[in-house]
N, C-alpha and C positions, 0 to 999 in steps of 0.2 A: 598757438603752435606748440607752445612746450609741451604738453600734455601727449602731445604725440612724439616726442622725441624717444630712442629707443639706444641708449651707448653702446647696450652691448651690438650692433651693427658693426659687423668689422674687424670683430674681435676674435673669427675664428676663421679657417679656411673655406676660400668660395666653393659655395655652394648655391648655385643658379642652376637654376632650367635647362637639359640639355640647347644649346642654339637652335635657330633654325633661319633660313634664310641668308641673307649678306651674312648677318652675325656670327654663323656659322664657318664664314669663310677668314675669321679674326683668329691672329696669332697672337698668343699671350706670353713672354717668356720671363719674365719678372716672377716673384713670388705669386702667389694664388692666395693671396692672405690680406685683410684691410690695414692688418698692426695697428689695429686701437684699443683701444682699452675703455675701460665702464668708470671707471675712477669719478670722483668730486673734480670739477673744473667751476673756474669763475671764467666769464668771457674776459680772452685776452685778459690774463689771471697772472700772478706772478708764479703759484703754486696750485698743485695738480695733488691726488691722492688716492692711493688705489690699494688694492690687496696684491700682496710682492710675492712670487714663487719663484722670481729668479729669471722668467723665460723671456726668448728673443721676441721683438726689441724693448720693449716699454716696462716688463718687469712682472705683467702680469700675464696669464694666461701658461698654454701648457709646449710651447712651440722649441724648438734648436734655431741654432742659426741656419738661416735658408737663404740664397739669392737666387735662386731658379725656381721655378715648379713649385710644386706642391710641399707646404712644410712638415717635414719631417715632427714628430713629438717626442719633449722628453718627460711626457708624463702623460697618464691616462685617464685624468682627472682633474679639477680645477683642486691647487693647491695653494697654499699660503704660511712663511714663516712672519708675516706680520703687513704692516699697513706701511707702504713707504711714499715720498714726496719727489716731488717735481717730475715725472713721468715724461715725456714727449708721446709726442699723436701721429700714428700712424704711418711713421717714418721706416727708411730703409737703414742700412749700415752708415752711422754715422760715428764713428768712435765710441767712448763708452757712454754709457747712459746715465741717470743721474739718481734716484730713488734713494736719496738721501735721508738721514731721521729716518732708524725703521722702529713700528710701535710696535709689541707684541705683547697683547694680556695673555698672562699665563696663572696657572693652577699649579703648575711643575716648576723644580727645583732650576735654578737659574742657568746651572749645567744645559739643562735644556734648549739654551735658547740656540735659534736656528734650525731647530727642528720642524718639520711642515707638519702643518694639518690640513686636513681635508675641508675645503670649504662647502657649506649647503644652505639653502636659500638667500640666493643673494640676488640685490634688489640694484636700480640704478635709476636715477632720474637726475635732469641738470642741474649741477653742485651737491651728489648724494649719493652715496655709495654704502650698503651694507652687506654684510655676511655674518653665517654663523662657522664661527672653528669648531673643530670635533672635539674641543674639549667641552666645549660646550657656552661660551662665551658670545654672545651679539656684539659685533664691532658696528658700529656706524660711524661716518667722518663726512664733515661737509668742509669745505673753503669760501675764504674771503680772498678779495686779491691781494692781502699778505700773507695770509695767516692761514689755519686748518685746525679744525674743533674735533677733537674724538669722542665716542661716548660708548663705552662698555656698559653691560647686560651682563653681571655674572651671574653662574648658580652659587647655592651658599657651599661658603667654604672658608677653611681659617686662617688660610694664610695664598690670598688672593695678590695678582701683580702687574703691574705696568711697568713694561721694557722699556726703556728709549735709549736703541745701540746709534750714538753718534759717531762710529766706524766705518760704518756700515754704506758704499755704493755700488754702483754698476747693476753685475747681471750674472747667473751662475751658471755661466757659458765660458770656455778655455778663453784666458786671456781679456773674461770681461768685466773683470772688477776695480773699480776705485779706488784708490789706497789714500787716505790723506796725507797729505803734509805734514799740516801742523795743526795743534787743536789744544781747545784747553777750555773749560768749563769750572765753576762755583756754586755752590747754594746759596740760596740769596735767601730761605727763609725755608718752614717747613713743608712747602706748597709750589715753590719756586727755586728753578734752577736756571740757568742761563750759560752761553759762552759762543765759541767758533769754533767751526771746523773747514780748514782750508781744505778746499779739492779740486782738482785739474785747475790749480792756480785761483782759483773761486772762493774767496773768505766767507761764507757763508754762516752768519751768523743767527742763535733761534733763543725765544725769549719762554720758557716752557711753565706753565700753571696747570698744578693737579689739583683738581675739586674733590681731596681727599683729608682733611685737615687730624684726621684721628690717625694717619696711617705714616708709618715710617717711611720717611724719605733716604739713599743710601747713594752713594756711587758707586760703580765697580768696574772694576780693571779684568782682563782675561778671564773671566766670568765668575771672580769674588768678589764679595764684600767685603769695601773699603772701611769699617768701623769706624768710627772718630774724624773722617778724612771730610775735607768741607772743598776740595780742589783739586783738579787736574788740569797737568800742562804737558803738554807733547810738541818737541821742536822741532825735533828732524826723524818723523818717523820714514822706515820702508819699509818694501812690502816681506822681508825679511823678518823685520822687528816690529809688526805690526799686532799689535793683542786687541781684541776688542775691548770696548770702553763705553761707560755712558750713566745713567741713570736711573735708577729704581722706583716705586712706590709699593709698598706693599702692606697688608693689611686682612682683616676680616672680611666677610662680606656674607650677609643676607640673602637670599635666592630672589631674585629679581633687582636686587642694588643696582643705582648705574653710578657710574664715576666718570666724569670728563675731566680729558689733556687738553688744555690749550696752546698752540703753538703761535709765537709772532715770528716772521725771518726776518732777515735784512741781509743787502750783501756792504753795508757800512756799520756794522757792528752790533752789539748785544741793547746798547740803549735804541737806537734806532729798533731794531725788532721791537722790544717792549712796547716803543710807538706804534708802531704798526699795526701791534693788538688792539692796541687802545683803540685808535681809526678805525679798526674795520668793526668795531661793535664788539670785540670776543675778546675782552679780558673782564674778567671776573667770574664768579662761580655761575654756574649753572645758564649756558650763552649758547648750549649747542639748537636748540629751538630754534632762536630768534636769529641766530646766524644762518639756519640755512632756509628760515622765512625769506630772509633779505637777501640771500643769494637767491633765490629760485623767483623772487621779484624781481632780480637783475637778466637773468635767463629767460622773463616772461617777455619784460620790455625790450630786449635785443631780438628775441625771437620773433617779434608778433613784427617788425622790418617787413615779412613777407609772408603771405598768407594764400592760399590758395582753394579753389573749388573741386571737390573732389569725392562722388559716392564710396571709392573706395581707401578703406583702412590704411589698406599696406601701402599704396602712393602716396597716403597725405603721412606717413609714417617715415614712407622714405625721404621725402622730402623736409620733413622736420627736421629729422638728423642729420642729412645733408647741411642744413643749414647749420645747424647747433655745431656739427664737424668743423664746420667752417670759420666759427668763431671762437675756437679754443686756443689758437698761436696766430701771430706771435706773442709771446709777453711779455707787455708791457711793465716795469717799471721805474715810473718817475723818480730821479735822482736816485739812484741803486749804481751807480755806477763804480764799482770799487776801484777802477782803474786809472782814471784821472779823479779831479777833486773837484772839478765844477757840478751844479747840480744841471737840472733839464732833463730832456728823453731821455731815456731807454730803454731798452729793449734785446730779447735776445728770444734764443728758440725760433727762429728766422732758418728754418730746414726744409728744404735750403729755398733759394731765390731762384733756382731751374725747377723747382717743382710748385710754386706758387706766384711766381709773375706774371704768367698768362691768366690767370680765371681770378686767386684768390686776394691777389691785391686789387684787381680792378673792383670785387664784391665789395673789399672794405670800403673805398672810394668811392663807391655807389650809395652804400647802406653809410658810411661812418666817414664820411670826409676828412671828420677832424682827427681821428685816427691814422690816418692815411698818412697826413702832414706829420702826425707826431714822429708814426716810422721814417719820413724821408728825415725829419730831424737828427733823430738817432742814428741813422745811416751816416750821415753827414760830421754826425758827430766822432764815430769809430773812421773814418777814410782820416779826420783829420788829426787822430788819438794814431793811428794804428798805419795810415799810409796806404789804404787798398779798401776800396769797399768791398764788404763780404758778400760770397755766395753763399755763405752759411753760418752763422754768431749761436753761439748755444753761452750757457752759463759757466764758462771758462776760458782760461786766457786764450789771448787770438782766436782771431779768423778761422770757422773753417773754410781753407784753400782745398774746396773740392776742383783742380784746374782742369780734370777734363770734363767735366759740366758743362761749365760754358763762359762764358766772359762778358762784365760791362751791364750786366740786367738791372742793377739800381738804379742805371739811365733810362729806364722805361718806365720806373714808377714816377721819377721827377720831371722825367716830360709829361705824363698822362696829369701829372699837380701842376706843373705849369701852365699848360694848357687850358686845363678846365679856368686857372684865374685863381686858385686857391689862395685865400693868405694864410700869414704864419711862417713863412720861409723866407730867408736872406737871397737871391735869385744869382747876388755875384759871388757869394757864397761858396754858393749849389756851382756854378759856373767854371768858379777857377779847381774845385776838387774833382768834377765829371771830365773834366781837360785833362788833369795830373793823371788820375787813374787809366784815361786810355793809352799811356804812353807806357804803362807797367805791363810789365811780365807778358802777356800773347801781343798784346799793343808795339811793345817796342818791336819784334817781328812785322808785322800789320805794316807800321810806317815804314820801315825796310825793305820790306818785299811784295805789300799790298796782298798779302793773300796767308793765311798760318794753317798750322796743324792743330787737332785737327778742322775739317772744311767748316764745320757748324759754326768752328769760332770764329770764321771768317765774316761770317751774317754777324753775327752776336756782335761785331766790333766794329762794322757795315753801321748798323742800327743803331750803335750805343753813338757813332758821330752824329748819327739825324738827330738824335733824338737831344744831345747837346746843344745841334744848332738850331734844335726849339727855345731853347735860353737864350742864346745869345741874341737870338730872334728880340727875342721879346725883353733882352737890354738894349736894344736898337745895335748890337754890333752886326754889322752885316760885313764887313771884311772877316770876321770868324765866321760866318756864314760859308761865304764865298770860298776860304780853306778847309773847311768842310767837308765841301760839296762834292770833291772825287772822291775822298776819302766815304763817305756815304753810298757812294755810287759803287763802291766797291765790291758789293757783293753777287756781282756778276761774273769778277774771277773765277768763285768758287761753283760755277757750275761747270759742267762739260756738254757737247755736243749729243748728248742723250738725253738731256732738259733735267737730270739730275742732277747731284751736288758731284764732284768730284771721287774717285777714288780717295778713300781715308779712313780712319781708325776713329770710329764712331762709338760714343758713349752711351751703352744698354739701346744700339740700335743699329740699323743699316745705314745705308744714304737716303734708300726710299722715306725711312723714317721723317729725315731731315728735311725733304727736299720740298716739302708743301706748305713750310710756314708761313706767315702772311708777313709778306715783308711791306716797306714803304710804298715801295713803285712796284703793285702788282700788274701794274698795265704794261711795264716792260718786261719783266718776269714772263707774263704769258706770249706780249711777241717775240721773245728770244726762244721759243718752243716751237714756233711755229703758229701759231694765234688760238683762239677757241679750242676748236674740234682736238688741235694734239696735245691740247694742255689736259682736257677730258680726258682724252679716251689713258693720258699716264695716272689721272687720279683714277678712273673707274680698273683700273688692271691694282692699286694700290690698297682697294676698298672691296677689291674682289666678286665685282659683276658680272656674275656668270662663273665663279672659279667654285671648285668643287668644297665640301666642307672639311677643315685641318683637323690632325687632332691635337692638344695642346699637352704641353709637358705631364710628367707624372711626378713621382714623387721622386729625389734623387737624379734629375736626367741626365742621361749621358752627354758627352762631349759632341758628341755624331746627330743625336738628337735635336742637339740645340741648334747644331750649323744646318741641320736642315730646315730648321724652323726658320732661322735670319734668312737664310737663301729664297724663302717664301718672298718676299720685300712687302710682308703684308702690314698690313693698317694694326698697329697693336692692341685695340678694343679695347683704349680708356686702364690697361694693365699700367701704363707705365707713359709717361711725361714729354717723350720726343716729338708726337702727333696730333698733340690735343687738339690743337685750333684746325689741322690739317681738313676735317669735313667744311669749314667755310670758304676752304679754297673757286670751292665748284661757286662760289657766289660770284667772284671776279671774273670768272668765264662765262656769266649771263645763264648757269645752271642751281638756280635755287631750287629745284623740283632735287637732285639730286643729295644736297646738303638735308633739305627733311627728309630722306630717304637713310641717311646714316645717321643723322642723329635720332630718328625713332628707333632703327633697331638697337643703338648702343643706349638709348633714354630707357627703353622697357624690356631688355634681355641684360642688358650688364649690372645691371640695380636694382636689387629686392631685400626684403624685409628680414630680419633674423641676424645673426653673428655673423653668418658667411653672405652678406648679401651683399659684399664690394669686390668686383674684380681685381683688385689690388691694391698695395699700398695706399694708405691714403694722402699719404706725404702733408701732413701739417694743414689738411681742408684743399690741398690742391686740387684733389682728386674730387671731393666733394662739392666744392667751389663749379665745378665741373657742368656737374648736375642740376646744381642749381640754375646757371644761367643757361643750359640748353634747353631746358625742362620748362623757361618760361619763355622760350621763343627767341630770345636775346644772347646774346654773344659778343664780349669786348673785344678789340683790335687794340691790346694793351698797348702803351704808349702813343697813341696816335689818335685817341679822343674818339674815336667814334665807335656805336653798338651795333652790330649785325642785327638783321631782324630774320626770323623762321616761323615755322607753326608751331604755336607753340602746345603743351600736353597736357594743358590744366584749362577747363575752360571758362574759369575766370580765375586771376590774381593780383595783388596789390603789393605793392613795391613800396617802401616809404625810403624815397629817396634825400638824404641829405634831412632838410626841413621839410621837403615837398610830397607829394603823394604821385605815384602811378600806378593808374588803374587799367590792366589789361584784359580787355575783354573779348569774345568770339564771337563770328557768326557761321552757324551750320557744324558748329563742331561736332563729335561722337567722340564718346570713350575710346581710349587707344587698347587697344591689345597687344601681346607681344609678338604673337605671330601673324597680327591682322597689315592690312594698309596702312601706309604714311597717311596724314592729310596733308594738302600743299595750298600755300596763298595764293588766294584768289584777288583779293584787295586789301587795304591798309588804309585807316582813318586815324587822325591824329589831329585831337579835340574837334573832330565835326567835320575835318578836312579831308578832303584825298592824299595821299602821302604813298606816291609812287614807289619812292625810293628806299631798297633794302637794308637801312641803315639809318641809326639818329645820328644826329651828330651829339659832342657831350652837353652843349647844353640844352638839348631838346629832353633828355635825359634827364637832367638834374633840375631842369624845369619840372616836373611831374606831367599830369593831365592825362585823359585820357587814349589809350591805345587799343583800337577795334580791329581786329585781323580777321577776314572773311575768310574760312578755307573748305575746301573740295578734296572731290577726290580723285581729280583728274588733275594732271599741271596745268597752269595759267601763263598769261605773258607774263605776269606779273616780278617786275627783276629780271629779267631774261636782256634789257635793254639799255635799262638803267642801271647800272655798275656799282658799286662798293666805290671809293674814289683812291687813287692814288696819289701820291704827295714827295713827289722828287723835290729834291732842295730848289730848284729851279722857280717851284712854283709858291702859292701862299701857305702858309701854316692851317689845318685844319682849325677848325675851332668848335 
């Protein structure tokens, strides 16, 4: 699969297929942008690396800051003042961004730096990124999961150079730049320099080897050289008194010479970096090869997880990079924690836990169990450092408290690990900090009043009980069970006599947005509607069967615009994080013909090939994560163990679960088209068996073996009878 993987996917405004059909009938009101970037990533990597121009959000590319419509540009060209690190993927407005360590070979006088050049052919494959600047310079840089290799291509010329401004973060957008702290750096010989640079409270330390041994090494302050100077130390800088700062190499150069920088980081100091290089294979001269051999060996064996059948390019294209999207955050790493002193998990770039709970955690749990555990360690670890589990952890101090996102979603990753059986996790632990946290900040309302602002949180905090009193479950407490259990059941306040959620102040949505999430007890969810038929006919008025085709933002949209668009209460077509799971609703209601009817149009009009082929953000593989599990028929019911089953669009693929293998295969399948018919399930074989049921449970799942899906072109009974199941506290723990 890596060979099909394509970064730049996403990287520029959507551009799809006029719609046609349902899809047609889909409001989008989120950017119209993937916001990713082409950069060198290692899976779940600690460091990322890309070409920097500054723009919204990630650092590369030619965008303004946009939260509507279509993004605005502030440049008419792909540009670049150098090569910067730790990037984030695909995310929306998260405070500043990180693009730390920026490299820039230059030909020009040092004055120069931060000056853009125009970038032209630039290439991008998993862990590898290059470009040529107009001065004329080949950059290439690959990653380890500490560390990042550069290697410059000059033409000849006499006095050639490598920038590395350690000042230097953010994004050259009002208000989006980095300012460090504190910082301070040495030479440690004529090939090696080392130190930190504190930023958004982040000691971020790099261990730096230049494969230049003939060529002058310098420091320089406010963009001189420091002559004779062997140190800097900055203690209370601001953004007043802030000069840029860092290190040089400079020299002659040959018309085709290459010179490689080696970087190690660490966020515990300059000798830990040094280790880090050492570990990942890339310290010493001339390592940029074998580094990014061994990286795209790491990308091949993560990648090759799932594999699919497919005549055509651009689906097994999209689908690669789907998955590849999907395993670039969070990152991991092991004992980096600069904020306590224990070693163990960690973890950050965790943006956020409302845009990747539902699809992109249950993927890793699938594909990487042990992954999975490590983040609920790390989680565990920050609730008990910090007092609050995050809905959002980036590489600076605290939490981000994004609070009207949503509340308590850590509790769904540590139910879906409980559940499954996973080891590696302390249970009473996990127990007494999923208890503490629900009693914080929306929580202490909740227990007060049984119902918060806004409505969504009210589910979110509904769920985060159930999914606690799957722990206790499973410590034999069953008196915390039993105190639970209204508490759980609570999320019946926040609806109103319209089968929606409540009047409320919903985040990047309506109430229609909210109101079809798959909650615990979907069986009483649909009788409190009124049963089947009125549960339908609010999803099909929500997914727009039969409603005329919208037309979606532009660029800049007005105020007026946009409320017209929310007043739609339309299904947001995969733009944006409030609905995602909403198509499997029709399965609870005995309508799976209806569920492959939305997910083929959003599987083959919302995702195609190229820069622009993501209908939105891609929020950290959420969004990708997405695609993958619809794409192969399957769909998790995060925290509550079990996988929806659909038709799925590949007609054959292989899942390598865990240690296991699952192999899904068809009968009667056809190529999908965008504007052609769904197929719908006709039958369902599981290793040899009949398997009525629209749904595995997780161990049938992490079992592997074979899965044979018969489909048509007509609906079938098939699931129309036999339900998805529900799980009020009343009753047994899924399993």
């Amino acid at each position: 699969m890596d060979e099909w993987v394509d970064p730049f996917i996403g990287s520029a405004a959507t551009k799809l297929p006029e719609p046609v059909g349902l899809a047609a009938s889909w409001w989008s009101p989120k950017p119209l942008v993937g916001n990713t970037h082409p950069g060198a990533t290692y899976p779940f990597g600690m460091v990322s690396a890309c070409a920097y121009s500054g723009a919204y959000p990630t650092g590369y590319g030619v965008y303004d800051l946009n939260t509507e419509g279509v993004p605005t540009q502030l440049y008419d060209r792909q540009l670049a003042s150098g090569i910067t690190h730790f990037q984030q993927s695909g995310t929306g407005a998260i405070r500043k961004y990180y693009n730390y360590v920026r490299v820039t070979p230059m030909l020009e006088p040092l004055d120069a730096l931060g000056r853009t050049f125009t970038l032209s052919h630039e290439e991008a494959s998993p862990g590898y990124y290059a470009a040529t600047f107009d001065n004329g310079v080949r950059a290439e840089v690959t990653v380890g999961p500490k560390s990042a290799v550069h290697r410059y291509t000059f033409p000849r010329h006499q006095d050639a150079r490598i920038v590395v401004d350690l000042s230097h973060g953010g994004l050259q957008i009002p208000h989006g730049a980095t300012v460090p702290l504190r910082a301070n750096m040495h030479q440690v010989s004529p090939t090696v320099a080392e130190g930190q640079v504190v930023m958004e409270g982040a000691p971020l330390a790099f261990h730096l080897e230049c494969d230049a041994p003939h060529w002058r090494q310098l420091l320089w302050y406010d963009r001189r050289l420091m002559h004779g100077s062997t140190r800097l130390d900055f203690d209370a800088i601001r953004p007043t008194t802030l000069r840029p700062f860092g290190v040089v190499w400079a020299g002659p150069v040959e018309a085709g010479q290459t010179v490689e920088l080696r970087i190690g980081f660490s966020l515990r100091g300059p000798e830990k970096a040094a280790a880090n290089l050492i570990a990942d294979g890339a310290s010493g001269p001339h390592r940029f090869a074998e580094r990014r051999r061994m990286t795209a060996k790491t990308w091949r064996k993560h990648l090759r997880r799932i594999e699919v059948s497919t005549p055509s390019a651009d689906r097994r294209t999209v689908m690669a990079t789907a998955l590849y999207h999907s395993l670039i955050k969070p990152s991991f790493a092991s004992a980096e924690s600069p904020f306590w002193p224990s070693d163990g998990p960690f973890a950050f770039d965790i943006s956020t836990m409302w845009d990747i709970y539902r699809t992109q955690l249950p993927l890793i749990t699938a594909l990487f169990p042990e992954r999975s555990v490590e983040l609920a360690t790390a989680l565990l670890t920050i609730c008990e450092q910090e007092g609050n589990f995050p809905i959002g952890y980036r590489m600076a101090i605290g939490s981000d408290r994004f609070a009207r996102q949503a509340s308590a979603l850590a509790h769904t990753l540590l139910s879906e690990l409980c559940l499954r059986g996973l080891p590696g996790i302390d249970w009473a632990w996990a127990l007494v900090h999923m208890h503490n946290d629900l009693r914080r900040t929306y929580g202490e309302d909740y227990l007060l009043n049984g119902f918060v602002e806004p409505a969504s949180h009210t589910l979110d905090l509904a769920f985060g009980y159930w999914c606690t009193a799957q722990v206790a479950r499973y410590l034999g407490d069953e008196q915390l069970v039993a105190e639970f259990r209204p508490l759980a059941d609570g999320w019946r306040r926040a609806f109103d006599d319209s089968g929606l959620l409540r009047g409320s102040t919903f985040y990047e949505g309506t109430r229609w947005n909210y109101s079809f999430r798959l909650l615990h007890d979907m069986d009483a969810r649909i009788r409190s509607v009124g049963g089947d038929d009125a549960f339908v006919t609010l999803l099909d008025r929500f997914f727009g069967f039969g409603a005329e085709p919208v037309s979606l933002p532009g660029v800049r949209p007005s105020t007026e615009e946009l409320a017209e668009g929310y007043a739609l209460g339309r299904f947001e077509g995969l733009n944006n994080e409030p609905d995602m799971d909403a198509p499997w609703a029709y399965q609870y209601a005995g309508r799976p013909d209806r569920t492959a009817e939305v997910v083929h149009a959003a599987v083959m009009q919302r995702f195609g090939p190229g820069p622009g082929g993501l209908p939105g953000n891609d929020d950290s593989g959420g969004l990708s994560s997405w695609y993958v599990w619809a794409s192969l028929g399957l769909f998790p019911v995060a925290g509550q163990n079990i996988t929806l089953l659909n038709a799925p669009s590949y007609e054959d693929a292989t899942v390598h679960v865990g240690e296991n293998r699952l192999d899904i295969g068809t009968r009667g399948f056809r190529e999908p088209e965008a504007a052609g018919r769904p197929q719908y399930v006709q039958a369902v074989h599981l290793n040899g068996v009949e398997h009525p049921r629209p749904w595995l449970t997780g161990a049938e799942l992490a079992a592997g073996g074979q899965l044979v899906v018969s489909l048509g072109d007509e609906p079938s009974g098939w699931g129309a009878t036999v339900r998805p199941p529900s799980f009020p506290l009343n009753q047994a723990s899924p399993t």
